[in-house]
Structures are given as structure tokens and as C-alpha cells.
C-alpha positions in Angstrom: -86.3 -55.8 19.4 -89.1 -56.9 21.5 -86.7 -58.3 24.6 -85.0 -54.0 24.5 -88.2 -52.8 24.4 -89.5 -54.8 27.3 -86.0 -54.4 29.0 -86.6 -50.5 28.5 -89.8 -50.7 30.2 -88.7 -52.8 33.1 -86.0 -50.3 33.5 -87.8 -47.4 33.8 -90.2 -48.3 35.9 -87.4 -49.7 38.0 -86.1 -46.1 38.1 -89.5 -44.3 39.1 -89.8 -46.8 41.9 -86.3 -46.3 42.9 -86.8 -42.6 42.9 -90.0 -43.1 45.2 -88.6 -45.2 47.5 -85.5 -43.0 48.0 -85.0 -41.0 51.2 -86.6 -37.1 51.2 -83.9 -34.9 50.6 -84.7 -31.0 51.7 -86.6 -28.9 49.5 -85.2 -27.0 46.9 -86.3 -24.1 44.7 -86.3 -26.5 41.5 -88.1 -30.1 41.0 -85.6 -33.2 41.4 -85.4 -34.4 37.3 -84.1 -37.7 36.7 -82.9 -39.4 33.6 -83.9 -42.4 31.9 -81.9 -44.1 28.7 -84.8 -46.3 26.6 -84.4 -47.7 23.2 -87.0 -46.5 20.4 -86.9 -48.3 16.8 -83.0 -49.5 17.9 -82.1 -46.1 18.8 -81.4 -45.0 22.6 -82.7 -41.7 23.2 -82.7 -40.0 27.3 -85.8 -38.6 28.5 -86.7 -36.9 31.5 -89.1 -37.2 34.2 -90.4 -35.6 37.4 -91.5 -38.2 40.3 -94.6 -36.5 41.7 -93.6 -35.2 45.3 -94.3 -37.8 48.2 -93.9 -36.1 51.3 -95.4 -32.8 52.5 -91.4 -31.5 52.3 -91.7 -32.3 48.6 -94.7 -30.0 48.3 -93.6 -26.3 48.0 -95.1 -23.6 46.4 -97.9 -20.5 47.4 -101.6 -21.0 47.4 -103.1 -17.1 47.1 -106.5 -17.2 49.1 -109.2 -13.7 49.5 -112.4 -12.8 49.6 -115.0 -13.1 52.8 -113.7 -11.6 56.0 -116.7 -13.8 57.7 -114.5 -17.4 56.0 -111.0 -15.3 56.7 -110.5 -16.7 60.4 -111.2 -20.1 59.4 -108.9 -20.2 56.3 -105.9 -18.5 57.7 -106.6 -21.0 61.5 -106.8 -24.2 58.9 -103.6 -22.4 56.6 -101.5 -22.0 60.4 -101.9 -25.5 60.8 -101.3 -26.9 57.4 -97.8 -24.9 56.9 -96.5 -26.9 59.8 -97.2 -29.9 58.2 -96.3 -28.5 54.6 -93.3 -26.6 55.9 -92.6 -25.1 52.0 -96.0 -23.9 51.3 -97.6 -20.3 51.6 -100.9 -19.7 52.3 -101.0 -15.9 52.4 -105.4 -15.1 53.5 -106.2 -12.0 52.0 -109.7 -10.0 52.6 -111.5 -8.3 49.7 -115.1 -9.2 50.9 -117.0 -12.0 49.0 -117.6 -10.1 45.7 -114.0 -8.3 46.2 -112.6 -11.6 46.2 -114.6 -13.4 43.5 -113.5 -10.0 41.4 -110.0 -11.2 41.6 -110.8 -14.8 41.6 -112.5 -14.5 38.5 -109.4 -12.6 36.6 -107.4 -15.6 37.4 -105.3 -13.3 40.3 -106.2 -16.3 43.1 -106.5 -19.5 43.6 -109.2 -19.7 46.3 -111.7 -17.2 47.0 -113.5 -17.6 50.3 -116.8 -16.9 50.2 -119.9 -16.4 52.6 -122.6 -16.9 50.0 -122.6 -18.6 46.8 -120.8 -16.9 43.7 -123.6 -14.9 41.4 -124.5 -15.1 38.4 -122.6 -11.8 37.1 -119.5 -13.1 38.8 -120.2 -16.9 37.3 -120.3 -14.8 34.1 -117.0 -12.9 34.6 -115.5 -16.2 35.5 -116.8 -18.2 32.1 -115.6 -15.0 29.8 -112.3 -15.7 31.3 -111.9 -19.1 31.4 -112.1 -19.8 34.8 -113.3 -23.0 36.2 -114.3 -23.5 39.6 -114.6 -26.3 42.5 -117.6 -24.7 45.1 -117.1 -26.7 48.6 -118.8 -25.9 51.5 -117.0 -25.3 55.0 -118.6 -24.3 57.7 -122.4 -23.1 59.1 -122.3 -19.4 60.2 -124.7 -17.4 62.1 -125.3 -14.1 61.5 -125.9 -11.9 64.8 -127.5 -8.6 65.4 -125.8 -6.8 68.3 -126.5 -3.2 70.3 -124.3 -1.5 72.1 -123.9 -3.2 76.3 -125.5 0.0 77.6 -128.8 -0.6 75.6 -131.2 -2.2 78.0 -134.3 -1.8 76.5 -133.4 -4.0 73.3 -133.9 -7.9 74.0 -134.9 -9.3 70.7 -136.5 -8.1 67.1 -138.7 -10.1 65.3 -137.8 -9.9 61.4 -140.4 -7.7 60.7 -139.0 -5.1 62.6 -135.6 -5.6 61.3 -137.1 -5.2 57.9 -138.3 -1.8 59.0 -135.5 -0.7 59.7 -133.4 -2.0 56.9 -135.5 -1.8 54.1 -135.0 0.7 50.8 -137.8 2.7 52.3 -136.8 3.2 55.6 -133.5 5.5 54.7 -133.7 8.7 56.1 -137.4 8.1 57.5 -136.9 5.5 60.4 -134.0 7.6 62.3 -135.2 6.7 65.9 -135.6 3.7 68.2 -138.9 4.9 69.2 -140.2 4.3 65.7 -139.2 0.5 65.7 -141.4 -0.4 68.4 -143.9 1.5 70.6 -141.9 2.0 73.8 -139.0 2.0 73.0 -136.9 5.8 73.8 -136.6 8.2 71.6 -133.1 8.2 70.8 -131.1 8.2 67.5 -131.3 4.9 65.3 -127.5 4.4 64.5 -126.9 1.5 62.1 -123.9 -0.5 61.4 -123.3 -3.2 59.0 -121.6 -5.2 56.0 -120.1 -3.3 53.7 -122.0 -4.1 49.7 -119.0 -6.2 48.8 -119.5 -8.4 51.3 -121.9 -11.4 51.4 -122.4 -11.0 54.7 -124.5 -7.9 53.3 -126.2 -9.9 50.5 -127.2 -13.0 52.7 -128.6 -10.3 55.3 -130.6 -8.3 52.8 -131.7 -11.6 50.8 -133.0 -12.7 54.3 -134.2 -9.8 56.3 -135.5 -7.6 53.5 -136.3 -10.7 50.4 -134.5 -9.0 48.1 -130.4 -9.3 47.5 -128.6 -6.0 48.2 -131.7 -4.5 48.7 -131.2 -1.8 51.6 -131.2 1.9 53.0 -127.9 3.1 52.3 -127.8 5.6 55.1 -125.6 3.3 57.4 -121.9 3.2 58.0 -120.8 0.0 55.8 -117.3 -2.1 56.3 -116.1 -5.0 54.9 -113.4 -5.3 58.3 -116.0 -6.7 60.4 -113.5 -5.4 63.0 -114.5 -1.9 62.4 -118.3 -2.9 63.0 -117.4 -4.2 66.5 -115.6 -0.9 67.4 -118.3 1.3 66.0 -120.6 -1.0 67.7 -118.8 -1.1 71.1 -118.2 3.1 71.2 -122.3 4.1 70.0 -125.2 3.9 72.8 -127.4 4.3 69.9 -125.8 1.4 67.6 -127.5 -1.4 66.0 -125.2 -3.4 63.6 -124.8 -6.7 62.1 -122.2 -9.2 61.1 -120.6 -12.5 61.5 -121.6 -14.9 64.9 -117.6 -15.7 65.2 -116.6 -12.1 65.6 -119.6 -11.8 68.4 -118.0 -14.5 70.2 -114.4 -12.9 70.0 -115.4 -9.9 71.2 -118.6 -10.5 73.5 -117.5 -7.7 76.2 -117.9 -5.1 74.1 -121.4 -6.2 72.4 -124.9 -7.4 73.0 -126.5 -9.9 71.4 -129.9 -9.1 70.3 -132.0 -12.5 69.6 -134.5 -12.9 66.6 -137.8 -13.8 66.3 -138.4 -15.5 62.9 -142.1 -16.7 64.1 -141.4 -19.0 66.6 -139.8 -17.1 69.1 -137.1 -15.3 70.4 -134.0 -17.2 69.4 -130.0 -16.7 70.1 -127.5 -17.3 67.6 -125.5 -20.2 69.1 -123.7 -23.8 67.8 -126.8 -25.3 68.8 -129.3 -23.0 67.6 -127.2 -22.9 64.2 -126.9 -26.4 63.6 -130.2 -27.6 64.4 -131.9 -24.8 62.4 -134.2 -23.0 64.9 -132.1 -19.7 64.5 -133.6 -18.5 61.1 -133.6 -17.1 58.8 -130.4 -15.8 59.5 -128.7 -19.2 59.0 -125.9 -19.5 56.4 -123.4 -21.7 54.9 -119.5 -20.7 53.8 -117.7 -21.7 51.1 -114.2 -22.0 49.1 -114.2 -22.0 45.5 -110.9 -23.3 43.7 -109.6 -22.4 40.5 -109.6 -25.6 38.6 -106.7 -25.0 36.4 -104.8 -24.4 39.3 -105.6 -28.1 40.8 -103.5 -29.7 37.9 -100.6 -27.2 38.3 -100.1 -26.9 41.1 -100.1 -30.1 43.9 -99.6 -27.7 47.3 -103.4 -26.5 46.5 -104.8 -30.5 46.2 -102.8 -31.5 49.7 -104.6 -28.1 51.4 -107.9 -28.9 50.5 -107.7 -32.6 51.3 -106.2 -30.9 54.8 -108.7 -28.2 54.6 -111.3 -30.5 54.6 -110.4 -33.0 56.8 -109.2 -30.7 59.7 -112.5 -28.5 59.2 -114.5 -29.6 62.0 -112.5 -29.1 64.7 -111.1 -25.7 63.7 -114.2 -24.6 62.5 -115.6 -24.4 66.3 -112.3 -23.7 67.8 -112.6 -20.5 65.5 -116.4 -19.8 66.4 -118.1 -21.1 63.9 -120.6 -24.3 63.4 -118.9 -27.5 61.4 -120.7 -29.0 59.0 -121.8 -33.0 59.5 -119.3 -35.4 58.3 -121.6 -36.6 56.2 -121.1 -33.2 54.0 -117.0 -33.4 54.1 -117.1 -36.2 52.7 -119.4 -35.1 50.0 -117.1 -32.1 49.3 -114.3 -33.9 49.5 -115.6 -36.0 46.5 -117.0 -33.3 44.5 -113.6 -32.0 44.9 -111.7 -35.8 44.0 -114.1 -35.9 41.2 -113.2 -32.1 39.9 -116.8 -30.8 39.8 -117.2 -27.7 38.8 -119.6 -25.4 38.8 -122.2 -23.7 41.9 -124.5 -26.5 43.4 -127.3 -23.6 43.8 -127.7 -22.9 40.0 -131.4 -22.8 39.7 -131.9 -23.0 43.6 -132.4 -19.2 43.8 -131.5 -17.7 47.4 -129.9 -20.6 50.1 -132.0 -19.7 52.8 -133.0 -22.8 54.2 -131.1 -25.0 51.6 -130.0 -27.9 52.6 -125.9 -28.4 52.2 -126.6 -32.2 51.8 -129.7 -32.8 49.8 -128.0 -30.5 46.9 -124.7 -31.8 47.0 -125.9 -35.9 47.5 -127.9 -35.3 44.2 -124.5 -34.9 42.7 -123.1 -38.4 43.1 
């Protein structure tokens, strides 16, 4: 009985090694089953089994991805280059804004949310009272910039005290005028432009500029297409708006970027300015989350991420945004290997001037 037993075992491993070593046959729309005869108490008895896919051709399936419009160009860029590798897998990018997206992320309708802040604690709450576990991995630095329209020439830089002026609760429907930001400058209309309340673009801004998030005047035209902001932008003399650096960079001959003083001086958004943390406070980081349950049914979402991750930095910056150091891939990477879950800014309160690698090294 021993000698079939061990014979049995031999055999199917033989089998499973057979079917891994075989040639890739073209996808199809059901998994390749094979059989296997063993013997159990003297008895045979067939069972099935499914060798796990070994190819990116064996990997098929869709991966649903929304939220941020700020994270959007850099998902669907790193999505482009992973569905030539992974010919049979679907990464449709959808944009709902950051707390659009983790509404539907946390009612188990995607399986990545993008994200240009970290998930809050209502939405960590909507995800737990459904059941949904999450993997949070930084991506990318981001810049936010402040832009005028090109025919403003008397705006070079604001400190953040004036943008608070102008932003804050208070300030709806009393400052109206450029001439009451700053003693000499005209008097002509204050127009204002920016992030619609969905977005955390606009939390990230407020939490920043004003100390409080989604704390604002709501007397501004809001979007959360930061592609509407640039044309509103680019067609008002009397516009000040704010959004993402990567769409300022697409679209830099129809804007004007304004440069912040935080206390040290006027200071551009740039790579440079990003990365090395002189351009504050308006600073971020950008995330994905990923559903956890998903990870285990589905393998098309484990092979993007690994891809996603791996293939960040130099997408990142062909996009327009700032990559993270290697040294926090490979952190994400293994808090994703190691199935994580959970926000590494629990208890850390708003991530201005967080550090990425001090929060996530305290995880291994």
C-alpha cells in the first residue's frame, strides 16, 4: 500500500512538472484542467488540478482601476505598457476623484483605487463594514502648482499666507479682488479655480494651505477633470487655480506658474524642488490601494503591481511626475509580497512632511 501511495505521489508531481514545462499554448477563455488518477485506501479516484499560469499569455483577465485624476496618467502610462507584455489582461483607468474612487473601492466595485492622499478614516470605515481589505503602496511624489492665467504679469509668487487669505472659510464672498491679496496689486476680479471636494488634490491643498482638511470658501468653480481647470485657467485674465504639477507641465503654453513662498523663499514646483523637499508645503505623495481579496483571486492583479512597481520610476517622470527612491519600491514591493494591509498613516495625522520611508521601514 505504501509503494501505490508513494508511486501516486511521484506521479503526480511528475504530471504538474510535465504540465509546466510544456510549451504556452494561446490563451483561452477557460483555465487548462488536467487530470490525475492516485490511489486512496486501494481505491483509484481522478482529481483535478489547475497549474498556476507561467507566462504573461497565461495571465488573462481585467483589473478595474479609478479614483485620483492627479494618479490617472501614471496608472493608465504604466497599464499601456503592461498590456503589451500581458497581451490578455485589461486594465481599463477610470476617474472618480480620490474619495469618488475609494466610494466604489470600498463597495467592492474595483480593484485598485488610485489615490492622491491617503484613504480617511470614514472611507477606512466604509471599507471594514464591508469587508474590504486593503494593500496602501506608494507611487510617485507630486507637486502641487498654483498657476494664473499667461497675461497676468503682476503675479510672481505668493507666500502661504496669502494663499490662505484667499482660500480660507472666511474669505468667501469678502476677498473678490486681486487688490486685496497684496497692496499693489490691480484691482481686478479674484477668479478662483480649483479641485473639485472629491478629489484629494482638494483635501491635500486645504490640509496644507489653510490647516484644516476640506476646509475652504466654496465660491470657486470646483472639477475633479483637472483638464477643465487648465481651460478655465487658460481662457480667465483674472484666474488663479490650482491642481496637479503633471498637468502644468502638459500644458505649460496656456498657464503660468506662480511660485510659493513657504518661509524660505520663493520656490518653483519642479523634479528637483519636489524631491529634495524645498518646495513645501505643497509636497505630496500618491498612492494605489489594492483590494486584498482580489490578490488571491485573481493573478493578472499580482503580475501588475510587481510591473507597476518595478516600471514606476521611469514612467513616473516620463509622465511628469517625481519617482520615488528605490529604496521605497522596494519597501512597497514587500509590504505588498508580505500582504500588509492597512494605511501606514494611521495615527500620523495629515502627511505633510511625512516621510514615505521612515513610515514604511518601521514596517519590516
Amino acid at each position: 500500500m505504501r509503494k501505490l501511495l508513494r508511486l501516486a505521489s511521484v506521479l503526480f508531481l511528475v504530471a504538474i512538472l510535465a504540465s509546466a514545462c510544456a510549451p504556452a499554448t494561446p490563451a483561452s477563455s477557460e483555465p487548462t484542467v488536467i487530470e490525475i488518477t492516485r490511489i486512496v485506501q486501494g481505491t483509484p479516484q481522478v482529481i483535478t488540478a489547475t497549474p498556476a499560469p507561467t507566462t504573461p499569455a497565461d495571465i488573462e483577465g481585467t483589473i478595474l482601476v479609478d479614483g485620483s485624476s492627479t494618479v490617472a496618467p501614471i496608472t493608465a502610462a504604466i497599464a499601456e505598457e503592461f498590456q503589451a507584455e500581458y497581451p490578455n489582461v485589461r486594465v481599463p483607468v477610470g476617474i472618480s476623484g480620490t474619495g469618488g474612487g475609494f466610494k466604489k473601492f470600498c463597495n467592492g466595485e474595483t480593484d485598485i483605487s488610485n489615490a492622491s492622499r491617503p484613504i480617511k478614516e470614514s472611507e477606512a470605515e466604509l471599507c471594514k463594514q464591508n469587508g474590504i481589505e486593503y494593500i496602501e503602496l506608494p507611487v510617485a511624489f507630486d507637486g502641487l502648482a498654483v498657476m494664473v492665467n499667461p497675461k497676468n504679469d503682476f503675479v510672481e509668487c505668493l507666500t502661504v499666507e496669502e494663499l490662505k487669505k484667499i482660500w480660507e472659510p472666511e474669505a468667501e464672498g469678502k476677498i473678490t479682488n486681486w487688490s486685496q491679496v497684496r497692496e499693489g496689486f490691480p484691482n481686478r476680479p479674484l477668479n478662483l479655480y480649483g479641485a473639485g471636494t472629491d478629489s484629494g488634490t482638494y483635501d491635500y491643498f486645504t490640509q496644507a494651505i489653510v490647516g484644516k482638511e476640506g476646509a475652504s470658501r466654496g465660491d470657486f468653480l470646483p472639477s475633479e477633470d483637472d483638464n477643465v481647470l487648465v481651460q478655465g485657467i487658460a481662457g480667465d485674465e483674472n484666474a488663479l487655480g490650482f491642481f496637479g504639477l503633471a498637468y502644468y507641465e502638459e500644458n505649460q503654453d496656456k498657464l503660468k506658474l506662480v511660485a510659493i513662498d513657504g518661509g524660505n523663499g520663493c520656490v518653483l514646483p519642479s523634479l528637483e524642488t519636489v524631491s529634495n523637499g524645498t518646495y513645501q508645503p505643497l509636497s505630496r505623495p500618491l498612492f494605489i490601494y489594492v483590494n486584498r481579496a482580489r490578490v488571491d483571486e485573481k493573478d493578472e492583479i499580482s503580475a501588475f503591481v510587481a510591473f507597476y512597481l518595478k516600471n514606476a520610476a521611469t514612467i513616473v517622470k516620463e509622465v511628469g511626475y517625481i519617482p520615488l527612491t528605490p529604496e521605497i519600491y522596494e519597501l512597497a514591493q514587500k509590504r505588498y509580497d508580505n500582504r500588509v494591509t492597512g494605511s501606514i498613516f494611521e495615527g500620523q495625522g495629515s502627511t505633510v512632511g511625512v516621510s514615505l520611508a521612515d513610515l514604511l521601514a518601521k514596517e519590516q
